[in-house]
C-alpha positions, 0 to 999 in steps of 0.5 A: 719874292724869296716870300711868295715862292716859299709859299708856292712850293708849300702849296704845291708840294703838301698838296694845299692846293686840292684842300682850296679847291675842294673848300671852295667848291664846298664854300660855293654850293653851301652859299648856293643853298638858301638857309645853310650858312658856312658856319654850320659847315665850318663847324662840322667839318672843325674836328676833322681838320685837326688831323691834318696838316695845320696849312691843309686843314686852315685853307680847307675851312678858308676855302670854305669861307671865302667860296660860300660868301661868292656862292651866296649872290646865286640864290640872292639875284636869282631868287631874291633868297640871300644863299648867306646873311651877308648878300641880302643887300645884293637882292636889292639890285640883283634881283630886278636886274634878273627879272628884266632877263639880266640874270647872266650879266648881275651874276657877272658884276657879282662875281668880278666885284667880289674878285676883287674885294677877295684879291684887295682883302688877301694883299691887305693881310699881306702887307698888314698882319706882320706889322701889326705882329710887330705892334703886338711884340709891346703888348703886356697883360694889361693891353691884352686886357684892353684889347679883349675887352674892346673886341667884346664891346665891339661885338656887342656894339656891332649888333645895333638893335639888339646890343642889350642881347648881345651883351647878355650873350657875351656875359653868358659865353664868358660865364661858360668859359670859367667853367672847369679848373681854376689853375690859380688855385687849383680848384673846380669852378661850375663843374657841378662834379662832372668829370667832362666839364673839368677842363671847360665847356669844349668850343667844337661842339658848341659851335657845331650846335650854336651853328649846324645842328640849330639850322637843321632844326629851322630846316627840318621844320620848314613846310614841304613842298617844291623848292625854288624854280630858278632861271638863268638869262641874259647873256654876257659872262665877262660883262663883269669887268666892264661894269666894275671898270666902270664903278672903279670907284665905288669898287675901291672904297667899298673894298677899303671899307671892307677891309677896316671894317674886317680889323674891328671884332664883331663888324665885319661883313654886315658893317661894311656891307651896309656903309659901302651900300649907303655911300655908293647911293650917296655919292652916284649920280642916278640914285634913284636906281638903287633897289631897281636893279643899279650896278653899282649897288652891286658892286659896293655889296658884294666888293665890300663882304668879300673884302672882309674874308682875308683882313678878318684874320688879321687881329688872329694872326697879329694878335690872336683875337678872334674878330668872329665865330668863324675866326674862333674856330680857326685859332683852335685849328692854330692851338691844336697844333700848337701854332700860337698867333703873334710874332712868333708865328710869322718868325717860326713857321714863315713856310706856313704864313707865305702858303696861307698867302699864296692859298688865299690867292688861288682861292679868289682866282679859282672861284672866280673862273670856276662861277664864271663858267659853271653858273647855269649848272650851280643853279640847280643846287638851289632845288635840294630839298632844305628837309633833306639838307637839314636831316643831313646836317643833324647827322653830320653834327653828332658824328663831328662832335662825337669825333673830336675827342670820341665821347658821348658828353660832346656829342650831347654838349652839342645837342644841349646847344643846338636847342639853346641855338634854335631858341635863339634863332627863333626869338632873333637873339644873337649867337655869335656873342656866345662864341666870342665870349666863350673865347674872348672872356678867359683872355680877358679875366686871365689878362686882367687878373696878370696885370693886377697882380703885377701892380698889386691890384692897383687899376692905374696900370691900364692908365700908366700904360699908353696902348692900355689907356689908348684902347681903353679910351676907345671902348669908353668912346665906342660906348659913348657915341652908340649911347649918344647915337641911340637917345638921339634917335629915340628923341627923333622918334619921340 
Protein backbone atom coordinates (compact mmCIF):
# COMPACT_ATOMS: atom_id res chain seq x y z
CA UNK A 1 0.00 0.00 0.00
CA UNK A 2 3.10 2.36 1.36
CA UNK A 3 4.28 1.30 -2.48
CA UNK A 4 1.13 2.45 -4.91
CA UNK A 5 0.66 5.77 -2.51
CA UNK A 6 4.34 6.76 -3.15
CA UNK A 7 3.75 6.19 -6.77
CA UNK A 8 0.41 8.21 -6.54
CA UNK A 9 1.83 11.42 -4.83
CA UNK A 10 4.78 11.08 -7.52
CA UNK A 11 2.32 11.38 -10.49
CA UNK A 12 0.26 13.98 -8.97
CA UNK A 13 2.87 16.31 -7.57
CA UNK A 14 5.39 16.27 -10.88
CA UNK A 15 2.69 16.56 -12.98
CA UNK A 16 3.29 12.76 -14.69
CA UNK A 17 -0.25 12.70 -14.98
CA UNK A 18 -0.58 15.50 -18.04
CA UNK A 19 2.38 13.53 -19.65
CA UNK A 20 0.08 10.26 -19.81
CA UNK A 21 -2.82 12.00 -21.12
CA UNK A 22 -1.09 13.87 -23.68
CA UNK A 23 0.77 10.13 -24.56
CA UNK A 24 -2.03 8.69 -24.84
CA UNK A 25 -3.83 10.92 -26.78
CA UNK A 26 -0.87 11.11 -29.32
CA UNK A 27 -0.65 7.09 -28.98
CA UNK A 28 -4.64 7.07 -29.86
CA UNK A 29 -4.49 9.44 -33.03
CA UNK A 30 -0.97 7.86 -34.34
CA UNK A 31 -2.79 4.40 -34.35
CA UNK A 32 -5.90 5.87 -35.70
CA UNK A 33 -3.97 6.91 -38.78
CA UNK A 34 -3.22 3.76 -41.57
CA UNK A 35 0.38 3.84 -42.19
CA UNK A 36 1.97 5.93 -39.06
CA UNK A 37 3.55 3.50 -36.63
CA UNK A 38 4.10 4.51 -32.99
CA UNK A 39 7.72 4.02 -33.38
CA UNK A 40 8.31 6.65 -35.76
CA UNK A 41 6.38 8.68 -33.29
CA UNK A 42 8.45 7.43 -30.44
CA UNK A 43 11.58 8.13 -32.42
CA UNK A 44 10.82 12.04 -33.11
CA UNK A 45 9.68 12.65 -29.88
CA UNK A 46 13.22 10.70 -28.11
CA UNK A 47 15.32 13.92 -28.03
CA UNK A 48 12.86 15.99 -26.52
CA UNK A 49 12.21 13.59 -23.71
CA UNK A 50 15.89 13.91 -22.36
CA UNK A 51 15.24 16.99 -20.91
CA UNK A 52 12.71 16.34 -18.79
CA UNK A 53 12.14 14.82 -15.84
CA UNK A 54 13.18 10.70 -16.29
CA UNK A 55 9.39 9.54 -14.97
CA UNK A 56 7.77 12.53 -17.14
CA UNK A 57 9.61 11.84 -20.01
CA UNK A 58 9.22 7.40 -20.02
CA UNK A 59 5.33 7.75 -19.61
CA UNK A 60 5.07 10.32 -21.98
CA UNK A 61 6.41 7.65 -25.01
CA UNK A 62 4.52 4.70 -22.75
CA UNK A 63 1.54 6.78 -23.19
CA UNK A 64 2.61 6.74 -26.69
CA UNK A 65 2.89 2.87 -26.83
CA UNK A 66 0.26 1.90 -24.97
CA UNK A 67 -2.42 4.52 -26.74
CA UNK A 68 -1.38 3.91 -30.35
CA UNK A 69 -1.81 0.00 -29.98
CA UNK A 70 -5.77 0.66 -28.84
CA UNK A 71 -5.96 3.35 -31.18
CA UNK A 72 -4.97 0.83 -34.25
CA UNK A 73 -8.55 -1.45 -33.77
CA UNK A 74 -10.08 1.97 -35.33
CA UNK A 75 -9.03 2.13 -38.89
CA UNK A 76 -8.74 -2.25 -38.75
CA UNK A 77 -12.62 -2.79 -37.99
CA UNK A 78 -13.80 0.36 -39.80
CA UNK A 79 -11.74 0.01 -42.88
CA UNK A 80 -10.35 -3.24 -42.96
CA UNK A 81 -6.80 -0.91 -42.60
CA UNK A 82 -4.84 -2.14 -39.48
CA UNK A 83 -3.90 1.65 -38.03
CA UNK A 84 -0.70 -0.44 -36.50
CA UNK A 85 1.10 -4.04 -37.78
CA UNK A 86 -0.14 -5.31 -34.41
CA UNK A 87 -4.22 -5.14 -35.13
CA UNK A 88 -4.04 -6.99 -38.70
CA UNK A 89 -5.78 -9.98 -37.07
CA UNK A 90 -8.34 -7.66 -35.72
CA UNK A 91 -9.56 -6.95 -39.43
CA UNK A 92 -10.32 -10.37 -39.70
CA UNK A 93 -13.39 -10.33 -37.43
CA UNK A 94 -13.91 -6.71 -36.83
CA UNK A 95 -14.50 -5.80 -40.19
CA UNK A 96 -17.59 -8.23 -41.27
CA UNK A 97 -18.96 -7.54 -37.91
CA UNK A 98 -18.74 -3.48 -39.44
CA UNK A 99 -20.03 -4.07 -42.68
CA UNK A 100 -23.25 -5.80 -41.03
CA UNK A 101 -23.73 -2.44 -39.25
CA UNK A 102 -21.97 -3.62 -36.12
CA UNK A 103 -19.41 -1.05 -36.05
CA UNK A 104 -20.18 0.36 -32.64
CA UNK A 105 -20.41 -2.99 -30.70
CA UNK A 106 -16.52 -4.41 -32.31
CA UNK A 107 -15.22 -1.30 -31.35
CA UNK A 108 -16.69 -1.84 -27.91
CA UNK A 109 -15.26 -5.68 -27.76
CA UNK A 110 -11.87 -3.96 -28.89
CA UNK A 111 -11.54 -1.59 -26.48
CA UNK A 112 -12.59 -3.43 -23.38
CA UNK A 113 -10.52 -6.80 -24.55
CA UNK A 114 -7.35 -4.46 -24.78
CA UNK A 115 -8.36 -2.84 -21.25
CA UNK A 116 -7.95 -5.79 -20.10
CA UNK A 117 -4.88 -7.09 -21.34
CA UNK A 118 -3.34 -3.54 -20.71
CA UNK A 119 -4.71 -3.87 -16.89
CA UNK A 120 -3.38 -8.04 -16.80
CA UNK A 121 0.16 -6.59 -18.59
CA UNK A 122 0.72 -3.61 -15.84
CA UNK A 123 0.02 -6.14 -12.71
CA UNK A 124 2.47 -8.60 -14.42
CA UNK A 125 5.15 -6.08 -13.96
CA UNK A 126 4.31 -5.23 -10.78
CA UNK A 127 4.66 -8.25 -9.26
CA UNK A 128 7.42 -9.64 -11.72
CA UNK A 129 9.94 -7.03 -12.68
CA UNK A 130 11.29 -7.02 -8.95
CA UNK A 131 11.78 -10.65 -8.59
CA UNK A 132 13.33 -11.20 -11.29
CA UNK A 133 15.81 -7.98 -10.46
CA UNK A 134 16.43 -10.13 -7.94
CA UNK A 135 17.34 -12.90 -10.03
CA UNK A 136 19.47 -10.36 -12.24
CA UNK A 137 21.54 -9.70 -8.52
CA UNK A 138 23.46 -13.33 -9.81
CA UNK A 139 24.41 -12.63 -12.85
CA UNK A 140 27.97 -12.13 -13.86
CA UNK A 141 29.77 -11.17 -17.31
CA UNK A 142 29.14 -14.60 -18.49
CA UNK A 143 25.40 -14.61 -17.94
CA UNK A 144 24.99 -11.20 -19.40
CA UNK A 145 26.92 -12.78 -22.32
CA UNK A 146 24.41 -15.42 -22.50
CA UNK A 147 21.50 -13.40 -22.10
CA UNK A 148 22.32 -10.99 -25.00
CA UNK A 149 22.85 -13.47 -26.83
CA UNK A 150 19.66 -15.21 -26.60
CA UNK A 151 17.80 -11.87 -26.79
CA UNK A 152 19.40 -11.65 -30.51
CA UNK A 153 18.56 -15.34 -31.22
CA UNK A 154 15.33 -14.76 -30.31
CA UNK A 155 14.72 -11.81 -32.41
CA UNK A 156 16.32 -13.24 -35.28
CA UNK A 157 13.84 -16.60 -34.64
CA UNK A 158 11.15 -14.35 -33.93
CA UNK A 159 10.64 -13.35 -37.69
CA UNK A 160 9.84 -16.64 -39.01
CA UNK A 161 10.18 -16.47 -42.86
CA UNK A 162 12.51 -14.03 -42.92
CA UNK A 163 15.28 -15.24 -40.20
CA UNK A 164 18.40 -15.31 -42.88
CA UNK A 165 17.52 -11.55 -43.10
CA UNK A 166 17.20 -11.12 -39.96
CA UNK A 167 20.38 -12.56 -38.81
CA UNK A 168 22.20 -10.14 -41.39
CA UNK A 169 20.62 -7.31 -39.88
CA UNK A 170 21.54 -8.27 -36.43
CA UNK A 171 25.15 -8.94 -37.77
CA UNK A 172 25.13 -5.33 -39.20
CA UNK A 173 23.74 -3.46 -35.94
CA UNK A 174 26.20 -5.21 -34.01
CA UNK A 175 28.82 -4.08 -36.94
CA UNK A 176 27.58 -0.71 -36.38
CA UNK A 177 27.91 -0.66 -32.82
CA UNK A 178 31.70 -1.46 -32.76
CA UNK A 179 32.13 1.72 -34.20
CA UNK A 180 33.85 4.38 -32.41
CA UNK A 181 36.83 4.12 -29.46
CA UNK A 182 37.82 0.93 -28.32
CA UNK A 183 38.40 1.83 -24.63
CA UNK A 184 40.25 -1.72 -24.18
CA UNK A 185 42.69 -0.40 -25.96
CA UNK A 186 42.15 3.14 -26.73
CA UNK A 187 42.10 2.81 -30.25
CA UNK A 188 39.55 4.00 -32.98
CA UNK A 189 37.47 1.40 -34.69
CA UNK A 190 35.72 2.22 -38.14
CA UNK A 191 35.77 5.55 -37.61
CA UNK A 192 37.34 6.04 -41.29
CA UNK A 193 38.86 9.64 -39.13
CA UNK A 194 35.63 11.18 -38.74
CA UNK A 195 35.56 12.89 -35.43
CA UNK A 196 31.40 12.57 -35.12
CA UNK A 197 31.39 8.79 -35.37
CA UNK A 198 34.53 8.70 -32.40
CA UNK A 199 32.02 7.93 -29.81
CA UNK A 200 29.77 5.31 -32.01
CA UNK A 201 26.84 5.29 -34.33
CA UNK A 202 24.40 7.57 -32.25
CA UNK A 203 20.93 5.09 -31.52
CA UNK A 204 18.56 8.59 -31.90
CA UNK A 205 18.76 9.22 -35.27
CA UNK A 206 19.20 6.17 -36.44
CA UNK A 207 15.77 5.20 -34.79
CA UNK A 208 14.32 8.48 -36.18
CA UNK A 209 15.61 7.39 -39.55
CA UNK A 210 15.23 3.44 -39.63
CA UNK A 211 11.55 4.32 -38.08
CA UNK A 212 10.08 8.03 -39.23
CA UNK A 213 11.63 9.57 -41.87
CA UNK A 214 11.50 5.92 -43.75
CA UNK A 215 7.71 6.08 -43.32
CA UNK A 216 7.61 9.36 -44.59
CA UNK A 217 9.20 8.51 -47.66
CA UNK A 218 6.26 5.26 -48.26
CA UNK A 219 3.69 7.99 -47.29
CA UNK A 220 5.08 10.91 -49.69
CA UNK A 221 5.12 8.29 -52.59
CA UNK A 222 1.75 7.11 -51.77
CA UNK A 223 -1.02 7.92 -54.92
CA UNK A 224 -3.05 11.25 -54.10
CA UNK A 225 -6.53 11.29 -54.21
CA UNK A 226 -9.40 11.13 -51.26
CA UNK A 227 -8.61 9.20 -48.13
CA UNK A 228 -10.72 6.76 -46.37
CA UNK A 229 -14.84 7.32 -46.08
CA UNK A 230 -15.33 5.99 -42.60
CA UNK A 231 -18.86 5.01 -41.01
CA UNK A 232 -19.33 4.24 -37.41
CA UNK A 233 -22.77 2.20 -36.86
CA UNK A 234 -24.63 0.14 -34.75
CA UNK A 235 -25.22 0.84 -31.29
CA UNK A 236 -23.90 -0.07 -27.81
CA UNK A 237 -20.75 1.50 -26.08
CA UNK A 238 -20.55 -1.00 -23.05
CA UNK A 239 -21.54 -4.02 -25.25
CA UNK A 240 -17.72 -4.48 -24.70
CA UNK A 241 -18.00 -5.98 -21.35
CA UNK A 242 -20.90 -8.30 -21.92
CA UNK A 243 -19.06 -10.11 -24.70
CA UNK A 244 -15.63 -10.08 -22.78
CA UNK A 245 -17.63 -11.57 -19.85
CA UNK A 246 -18.86 -13.95 -22.08
CA UNK A 247 -15.23 -15.18 -23.60
CA UNK A 248 -13.77 -14.82 -19.82
CA UNK A 249 -11.72 -17.55 -21.25
CA UNK A 250 -10.31 -16.84 -24.24
CA UNK A 251 -9.74 -13.07 -22.66
CA UNK A 252 -7.46 -14.93 -19.86
CA UNK A 253 -5.36 -17.07 -21.86
CA UNK A 254 -4.63 -14.88 -24.37
CA UNK A 255 -3.67 -12.23 -21.73
CA UNK A 256 -1.22 -14.86 -20.05
CA UNK A 257 0.22 -15.54 -23.60
CA UNK A 258 0.41 -11.79 -24.18
CA UNK A 259 2.31 -11.21 -21.10
CA UNK A 260 5.17 -14.44 -21.54
CA UNK A 261 5.15 -13.74 -24.94
CA UNK A 262 6.38 -10.04 -23.74
CA UNK A 263 9.32 -11.43 -21.66
CA UNK A 264 11.06 -13.07 -24.95
CA UNK A 265 13.10 -10.44 -27.10
CA UNK A 266 11.75 -10.04 -30.50
CA UNK A 267 8.24 -11.74 -30.10
CA UNK A 268 6.09 -9.59 -28.40
CA UNK A 269 2.81 -8.48 -30.01
CA UNK A 270 2.98 -10.60 -33.41
CA UNK A 271 3.70 -13.88 -31.22
CA UNK A 272 1.08 -13.65 -28.96
CA UNK A 273 -1.19 -12.25 -31.25
CA UNK A 274 -1.18 -15.05 -33.68
CA UNK A 275 -0.89 -17.89 -30.71
CA UNK A 276 -3.95 -16.26 -28.93
CA UNK A 277 -5.73 -16.09 -32.38
CA UNK A 278 -5.15 -19.74 -33.20
CA UNK A 279 -5.92 -21.31 -29.92
CA UNK A 280 -9.18 -19.34 -29.48
CA UNK A 281 -10.29 -20.84 -32.94
CA UNK A 282 -9.03 -23.92 -31.66
CA UNK A 283 -10.83 -24.32 -28.80
CA UNK A 284 -14.45 -22.42 -29.61
CA UNK A 285 -17.26 -24.10 -30.45
CA UNK A 286 -18.30 -22.32 -33.67
CA UNK A 287 -15.02 -22.12 -35.55
CA UNK A 288 -16.40 -21.78 -38.54
CA UNK A 289 -17.22 -17.92 -37.53
CA UNK A 290 -13.45 -16.64 -37.32
CA UNK A 291 -12.79 -14.44 -40.10
CA UNK A 292 -16.63 -13.56 -40.49
CA UNK A 293 -17.07 -11.39 -37.90
CA UNK A 294 -16.38 -13.93 -34.49
CA UNK A 295 -16.30 -12.21 -31.01
CA UNK A 296 -13.78 -14.02 -29.59
CA UNK A 297 -11.51 -13.33 -32.20
CA UNK A 298 -11.56 -10.16 -31.27
CA UNK A 299 -11.12 -10.49 -28.10
CA UNK A 300 -8.01 -12.96 -28.18
CA UNK A 301 -6.25 -10.28 -30.86
CA UNK A 302 -6.73 -7.36 -29.31
CA UNK A 303 -6.35 -8.75 -25.39
CA UNK A 304 -3.20 -10.40 -26.24
CA UNK A 305 -0.95 -7.06 -27.90
CA UNK A 306 -2.03 -5.20 -25.25
CA UNK A 307 -1.15 -7.67 -22.71
CA UNK A 308 2.40 -7.37 -24.21
CA UNK A 309 2.84 -2.94 -23.62
CA UNK A 310 3.65 -3.48 -19.83
CA UNK A 311 5.40 -7.12 -19.25
CA UNK A 312 7.83 -6.07 -22.51
CA UNK A 313 9.56 -3.63 -20.16
CA UNK A 314 10.10 -6.31 -17.67
CA UNK A 315 13.69 -7.83 -19.11
CA UNK A 316 14.69 -3.61 -19.37
CA UNK A 317 13.89 -3.12 -15.78
CA UNK A 318 14.92 -6.35 -14.22
CA UNK A 319 17.94 -6.88 -16.38
CA UNK A 320 18.22 -3.84 -18.74
CA UNK A 321 17.69 -5.71 -22.10
CA UNK A 322 15.83 -4.48 -24.45
CA UNK A 323 13.10 -6.95 -25.65
CA UNK A 324 12.49 -4.37 -29.07
CA UNK A 325 13.09 -1.23 -30.66
CA UNK A 326 10.71 0.82 -28.67
CA UNK A 327 12.44 -0.65 -25.42
CA UNK A 328 15.74 0.45 -26.78
CA UNK A 329 14.60 3.96 -27.01
CA UNK A 330 13.75 3.96 -23.52
CA UNK A 331 16.57 2.48 -21.87
CA UNK A 332 18.29 5.37 -23.39
CA UNK A 333 15.79 7.80 -22.03
CA UNK A 334 16.81 5.64 -18.48
CA UNK A 335 20.84 6.07 -19.55
CA UNK A 336 20.51 9.86 -20.19
CA UNK A 337 19.75 10.22 -16.77
CA UNK A 338 21.55 7.91 -15.46
CA UNK A 339 18.92 5.57 -14.27
CA UNK A 340 20.89 2.34 -14.77
CA UNK A 341 18.06 -0.89 -14.94
CA UNK A 342 18.84 -3.91 -12.60
CA UNK A 343 18.34 -4.12 -8.72
CA UNK A 344 19.85 -0.84 -7.97
CA UNK A 345 17.08 0.99 -9.95
CA UNK A 346 14.03 -0.52 -7.67
CA UNK A 347 16.20 0.26 -4.41
CA UNK A 348 17.48 3.94 -5.25
CA UNK A 349 14.85 5.45 -7.17
CA UNK A 350 11.53 3.32 -5.81
CA UNK A 351 9.63 7.15 -6.08
CA UNK A 352 10.29 6.34 -9.79
CA UNK A 353 9.26 2.47 -10.36
CA UNK A 354 5.97 2.92 -8.09
CA UNK A 355 5.07 6.37 -10.31
CA UNK A 356 5.61 4.10 -13.79
CA UNK A 357 3.26 1.64 -11.64
CA UNK A 358 0.59 4.07 -11.02
CA UNK A 359 1.43 5.99 -14.66
CA UNK A 360 0.56 2.73 -16.58
CA UNK A 361 -2.69 2.19 -14.81
CA UNK A 362 -4.13 5.64 -15.71
CA UNK A 363 -3.16 5.13 -18.91
CA UNK A 364 -5.41 1.89 -19.49
CA UNK A 365 -8.03 3.68 -17.43
CA UNK A 366 -7.96 6.90 -19.55
CA UNK A 367 -7.86 5.47 -22.93
CA UNK A 368 -10.34 3.21 -22.32
CA UNK A 369 -13.07 6.01 -20.97
CA UNK A 370 -11.45 8.31 -23.58
CA UNK A 371 -12.24 5.81 -26.92
CA UNK A 372 -15.48 4.62 -25.36
CA UNK A 373 -17.06 7.88 -25.69
CA UNK A 374 -14.86 9.98 -28.31
CA UNK A 375 -14.93 7.22 -31.43
CA UNK A 376 -17.46 8.86 -33.62
CA UNK A 377 -15.08 11.83 -33.71
CA UNK A 378 -11.50 9.86 -33.87
CA UNK A 379 -13.03 8.72 -37.04
CA UNK A 380 -12.27 11.23 -38.88
CA UNK A 381 -8.48 11.36 -38.02
CA UNK A 382 -8.77 8.55 -40.46
CA UNK A 383 -9.16 11.09 -43.53
CA UNK A 384 -5.79 13.26 -43.30
CA UNK A 385 -4.08 13.02 -46.26
CA UNK A 386 -0.87 10.21 -45.66
CA UNK A 387 1.19 13.08 -48.07
CA UNK A 388 0.74 15.55 -45.63
CA UNK A 389 1.34 13.43 -42.79
CA UNK A 390 4.41 12.27 -44.16
CA UNK A 391 5.77 15.74 -45.18
CA UNK A 392 5.11 16.40 -41.47
CA UNK A 393 7.25 13.70 -40.35
CA UNK A 394 10.28 14.44 -42.58
CA UNK A 395 10.42 17.67 -41.22
CA UNK A 396 9.75 16.69 -37.74
CA UNK A 397 12.56 13.85 -38.02
CA UNK A 398 15.42 16.35 -38.84
CA UNK A 399 14.63 19.19 -36.36
CA UNK A 400 14.69 15.58 -33.62
CA UNK A 401 17.71 14.37 -34.68
CA UNK A 402 19.42 17.66 -35.16
CA UNK A 403 17.92 18.69 -31.71
CA UNK A 404 19.50 15.95 -29.73
CA UNK A 405 23.22 17.05 -29.35
CA UNK A 406 22.56 20.37 -32.35
CA UNK A 407 25.02 18.91 -34.96
CA UNK A 408 24.47 18.51 -38.58
CA UNK A 409 26.13 14.91 -38.58
CA UNK A 410 23.01 13.59 -36.68
CA UNK A 411 20.58 15.10 -38.71
CA UNK A 412 22.27 13.53 -41.86
CA UNK A 413 23.08 10.20 -39.84
CA UNK A 414 19.23 9.99 -39.76
CA UNK A 415 18.95 10.74 -43.36
CA UNK A 416 21.74 7.94 -44.59
CA UNK A 417 19.29 5.64 -42.38
CA UNK A 418 16.20 6.86 -43.59
CA UNK A 419 16.94 5.81 -47.22
CA UNK A 420 18.92 2.40 -45.87
CA UNK A 421 15.09 1.98 -43.68
CA UNK A 422 13.14 2.87 -47.13
CA UNK A 423 14.91 0.22 -49.08
CA UNK A 424 14.35 -2.09 -46.24
CA UNK A 425 10.71 -1.27 -46.43
CA UNK A 426 10.55 -1.84 -49.72
CA UNK A 427 12.10 -5.28 -50.18
CA UNK A 428 10.13 -6.34 -46.75
CA UNK A 429 13.68 -6.73 -44.70
CA UNK A 430 13.31 -6.23 -41.34
CA UNK A 431 14.45 -3.21 -39.28
CA UNK A 432 14.01 -3.70 -35.90
CA UNK A 433 17.26 -6.31 -35.87
CA UNK A 434 19.12 -3.32 -36.71
CA UNK A 435 18.27 -1.72 -33.46
CA UNK A 436 18.33 -4.45 -31.48
CA UNK A 437 21.95 -5.38 -32.73
CA UNK A 438 23.13 -1.89 -32.41
CA UNK A 439 22.06 -2.01 -28.61
CA UNK A 440 22.34 -5.91 -27.78
CA UNK A 441 25.60 -6.45 -29.73
CA UNK A 442 28.25 -4.16 -27.45
CA UNK A 443 26.62 -6.04 -24.47
CA UNK A 444 27.27 -9.04 -25.64
CA UNK A 445 31.17 -8.39 -26.97
CA UNK A 446 31.92 -6.27 -23.76
CA UNK A 447 30.24 -9.24 -21.68
CA UNK A 448 31.81 -11.94 -23.31
CA UNK A 449 35.12 -10.35 -23.67
CA UNK A 450 34.82 -10.09 -19.37
CA UNK A 451 34.26 -13.43 -18.80
CA UNK A 452 37.24 -14.49 -21.10
CA UNK A 453 39.44 -12.39 -19.43
CA UNK A 454 38.28 -13.64 -16.15
CA UNK A 455 39.00 -17.21 -17.25
CA UNK A 456 41.70 -16.43 -19.03
CA UNK A 457 40.10 -17.29 -22.42
CA UNK A 458 38.88 -20.39 -21.50
CA UNK A 459 35.13 -21.12 -22.88
CA UNK A 460 34.13 -23.54 -20.12
CA UNK A 461 32.91 -20.63 -17.98
CA UNK A 462 29.71 -20.42 -19.90
CA UNK A 463 29.37 -24.32 -18.70
CA UNK A 464 30.82 -24.21 -15.27
CA UNK A 465 28.24 -21.44 -14.51
CA UNK A 466 24.69 -22.91 -14.13
CA UNK A 467 22.21 -19.80 -15.70
CA UNK A 468 25.21 -19.37 -18.40
CA UNK A 469 24.84 -22.87 -19.23
CA UNK A 470 20.82 -22.62 -18.60
CA UNK A 471 20.66 -19.87 -21.09
CA UNK A 472 23.02 -21.18 -23.49
CA UNK A 473 21.20 -24.53 -23.82
CA UNK A 474 18.19 -22.70 -24.83
CA UNK A 475 19.70 -20.71 -27.49
CA UNK A 476 21.19 -23.93 -28.78
CA UNK A 477 17.54 -25.32 -28.30
CA UNK A 478 15.52 -22.44 -29.58
CA UNK A 479 17.90 -22.89 -32.95
CA UNK A 480 17.31 -26.38 -32.94
CA UNK A 481 13.41 -26.88 -32.74
CA UNK A 482 13.04 -23.49 -35.84
CA UNK A 483 15.95 -25.54 -37.86
CA UNK A 484 13.98 -29.06 -36.91
CA UNK A 485 10.16 -27.10 -37.57
CA UNK A 486 11.76 -25.62 -40.84
CA UNK A 487 13.12 -29.02 -42.78
CA UNK A 488 9.77 -30.57 -41.74
CA UNK A 489 7.72 -28.05 -43.25
CA UNK A 490 10.07 -28.00 -46.25
CA UNK A 491 9.46 -31.84 -46.38
CA UNK A 492 5.87 -31.32 -46.10
CA UNK A 493 5.76 -29.06 -48.92
CA UNK A 494 8.03 -31.19 -50.97
Amino acid sequence: MELISLGINEVLSGGVIWAVILGALIGVTIGSIPGLEPAGVMAILLPLTFSMEPLFGVTLLLGVYGGAWYGGAIPAILMNTPGTPVAVLTTYDGYPMAKRGEGKKALSIAYTSSFFGGIVSVLSLVFFAPVLSQVATLFGSAEFAMLALLGMVFVVLAHNNYAIEAAAMIGLGMFLGTVGIDRSYNTQVYTLDQPFLLAGVPLVPAVIGLFAMSQAYILLSAKSGDSFKTKLEGSGHMSGVVVLLRNKVTAIRSAVLGVLMGLLPGVGEFGSQFFSYTLAQKFSKKPEEFGNGAEAGIVASETSNNAVTASVMIPLLAFGIPADALMAMLLSVFMVHNYIPGPRLFTEHPEFISGLYVSLFIMNVFVFVYLTFASKYIVNITRIRGRFIGALIFVLGFLGAYSQNYQITDALIALFFSIIGYIMKRNNIPAVPIILGLVLGPVFLDRMRQALGVSNGNFEIFLDRPIALTLLMLTVLSIGVFVVSKVRNKTAAA
